[in-house]
C-alpha positions in Angstrom: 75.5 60.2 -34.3 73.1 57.5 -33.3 70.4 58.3 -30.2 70.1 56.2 -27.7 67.0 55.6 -24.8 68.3 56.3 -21.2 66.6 56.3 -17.9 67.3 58.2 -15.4 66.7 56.6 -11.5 66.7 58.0 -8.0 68.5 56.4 -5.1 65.5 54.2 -4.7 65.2 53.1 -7.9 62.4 55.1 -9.2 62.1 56.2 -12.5 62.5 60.3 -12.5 62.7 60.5 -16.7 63.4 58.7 -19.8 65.0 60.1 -22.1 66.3 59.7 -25.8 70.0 61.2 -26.4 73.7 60.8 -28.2 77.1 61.5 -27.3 79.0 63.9 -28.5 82.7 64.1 -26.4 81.0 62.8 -23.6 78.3 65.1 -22.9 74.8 63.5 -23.6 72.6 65.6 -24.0 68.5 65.4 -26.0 64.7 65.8 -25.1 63.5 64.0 -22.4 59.8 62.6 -20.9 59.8 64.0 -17.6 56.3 62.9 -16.6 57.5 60.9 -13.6 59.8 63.5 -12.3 58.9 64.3 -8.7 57.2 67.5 -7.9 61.1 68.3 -5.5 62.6 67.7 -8.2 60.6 69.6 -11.3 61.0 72.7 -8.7 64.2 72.0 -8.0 65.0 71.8 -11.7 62.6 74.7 -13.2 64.6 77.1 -10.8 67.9 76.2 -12.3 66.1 76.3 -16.1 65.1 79.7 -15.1 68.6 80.6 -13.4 70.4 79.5 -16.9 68.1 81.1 -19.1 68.0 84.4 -17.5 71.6 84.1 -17.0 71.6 84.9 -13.3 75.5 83.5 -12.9 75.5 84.4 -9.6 73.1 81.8 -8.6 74.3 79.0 -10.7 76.9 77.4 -8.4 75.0 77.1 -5.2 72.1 75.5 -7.4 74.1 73.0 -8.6 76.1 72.2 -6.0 72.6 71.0 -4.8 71.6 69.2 -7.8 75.4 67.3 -7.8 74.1 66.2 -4.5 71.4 64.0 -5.6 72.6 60.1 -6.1 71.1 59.7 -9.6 71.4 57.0 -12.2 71.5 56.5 -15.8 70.7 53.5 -17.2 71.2 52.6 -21.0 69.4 50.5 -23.4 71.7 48.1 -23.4 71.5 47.5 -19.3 74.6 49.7 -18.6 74.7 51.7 -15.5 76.3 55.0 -14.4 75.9 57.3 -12.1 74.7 60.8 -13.5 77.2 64.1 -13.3 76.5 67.6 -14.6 72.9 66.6 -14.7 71.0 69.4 -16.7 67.1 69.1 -17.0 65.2 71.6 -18.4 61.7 70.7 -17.4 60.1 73.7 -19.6 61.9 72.8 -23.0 61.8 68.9 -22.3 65.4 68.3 -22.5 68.4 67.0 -20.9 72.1 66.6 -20.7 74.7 64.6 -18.4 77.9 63.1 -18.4 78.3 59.4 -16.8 80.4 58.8 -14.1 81.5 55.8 -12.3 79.5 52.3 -13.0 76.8 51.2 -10.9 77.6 47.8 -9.3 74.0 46.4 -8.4 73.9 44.1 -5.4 73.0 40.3 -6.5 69.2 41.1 -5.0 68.9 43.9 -7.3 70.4 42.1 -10.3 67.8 39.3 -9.9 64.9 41.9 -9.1 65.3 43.1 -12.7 
């Protein structure tokens, strides 16, 4: 399996983490630099890292159902685009793990902002 460097962007375009993963049937998943990951989001996330590992199954849907709700981004080495489903971040054990869904078509200003 080869690893690949991914960036993960909010809806503004803001780098929330890089990461460096690989694909295995479609799942990405490996650690993850989440230096730039806004204080919302590392609470947001810890809770659900907490929720998993104490195995409160209970909680797990409405959490998220809130995460799913958050336009996020994934953007490859090689300048591919998608946007991020089943995000997992783990803020405590510095990993990650999505699948990609539909390509991001960037706007000609965006393209040339690159």
């Amino acid at each position: 399996m080869s690893r690949e460097a991914v960036t993960i962007l909010d809806a503004e375009r803001n780098v929330i983490a890089t990461a460096d993963v690989e694909c295995r049937k479609g799942v990405y998943f490996g650690s993850a630099n989440m230096d730039q990951l806004p204080k919302t989001l590392r609470r947001l996330f810890e809770q659900y890292e907490e929720i998993v590992n104490d195995q409160v199954f209970s909680l797990l849907d409405p959490i998220e159902d809130q995460i799913g709700t958050i336009p996020l981004v994934v953007v490859f080495g090689d300048g591919r685009e998608s946007q991020a489903k089943d995000l997992q971040i783990f803020p405590k054990g510095n990993t990650i793990s999505f699948k990609v869904g539909e390509p991001v078509m960037l706007s000609p200003a965006l393209r040339k902002a690159r």
